[in-house]
C-alpha positions as CSV (number, residue, x, y, z in Angstrom):
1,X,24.9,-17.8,-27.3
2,X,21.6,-16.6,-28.1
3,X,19.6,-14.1,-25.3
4,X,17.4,-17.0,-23.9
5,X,19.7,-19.6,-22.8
6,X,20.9,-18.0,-19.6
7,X,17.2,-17.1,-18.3
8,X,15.7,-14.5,-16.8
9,X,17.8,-13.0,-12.9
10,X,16.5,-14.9,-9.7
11,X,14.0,-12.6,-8.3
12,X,15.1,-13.3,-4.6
13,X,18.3,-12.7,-5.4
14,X,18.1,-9.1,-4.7
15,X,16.1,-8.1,-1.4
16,X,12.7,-6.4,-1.9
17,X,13.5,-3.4,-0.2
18,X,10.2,-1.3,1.4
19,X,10.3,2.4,-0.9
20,X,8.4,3.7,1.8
21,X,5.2,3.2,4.6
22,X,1.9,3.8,5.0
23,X,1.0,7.7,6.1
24,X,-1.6,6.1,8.6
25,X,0.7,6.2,12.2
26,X,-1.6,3.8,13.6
27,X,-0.8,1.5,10.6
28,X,2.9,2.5,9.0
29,X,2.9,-0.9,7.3
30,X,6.3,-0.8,4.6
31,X,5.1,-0.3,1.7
32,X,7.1,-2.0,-1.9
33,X,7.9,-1.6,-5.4
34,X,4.6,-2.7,-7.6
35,X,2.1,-2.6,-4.6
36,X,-1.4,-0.9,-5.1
37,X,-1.4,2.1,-3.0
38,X,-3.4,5.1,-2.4
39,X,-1.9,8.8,-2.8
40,X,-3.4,11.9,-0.8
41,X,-1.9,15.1,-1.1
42,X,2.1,13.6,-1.6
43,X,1.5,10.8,0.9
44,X,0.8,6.7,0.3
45,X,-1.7,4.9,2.1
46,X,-1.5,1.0,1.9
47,X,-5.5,0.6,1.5
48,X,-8.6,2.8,1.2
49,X,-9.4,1.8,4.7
50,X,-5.6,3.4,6.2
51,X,-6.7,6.9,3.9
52,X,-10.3,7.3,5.3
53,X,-8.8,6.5,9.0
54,X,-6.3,8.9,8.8
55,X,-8.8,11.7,7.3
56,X,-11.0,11.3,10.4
57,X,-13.4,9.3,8.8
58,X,-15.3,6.9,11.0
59,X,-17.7,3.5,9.6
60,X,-21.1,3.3,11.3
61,X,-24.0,1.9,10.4
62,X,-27.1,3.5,10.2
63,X,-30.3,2.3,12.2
64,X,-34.0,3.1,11.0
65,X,-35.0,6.6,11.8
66,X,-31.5,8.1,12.1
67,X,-29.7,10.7,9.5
């Protein structure tokens, strides 16, 4: 029996467990093995967006004549 002719394991045969969730508390989406996270200081933030939020930062936009 050579090492291709019983394939590669079934993927969904084992459950995709969450390692852990995003730091943001108003977010906490689970987050899993392979996903593109952020790290600050230790803990993982699902997007850039969740790690801004959670550092206070706010979005705005800028009107003529302001600074």
């Amino acid at each position: 029996m050579d090492r291709f002719s019983q394939g590669l394991p079934d993927p969904q045969a084992t459950p995709n467990e969450p390692i852990d969730e995003c730091a943001n508390d108003s977010c906490q989406k689970d987050i899993f093995e392979g996903d593109k996270v952020w790290n600050y200081d230790g803990d993982l933030y699902c997007s850039g967006k969740c790690l801004a939020q959670a550092l206070g930062a706010v979005e705005m936009t800028i009107e003529k004549g302001e600074k």
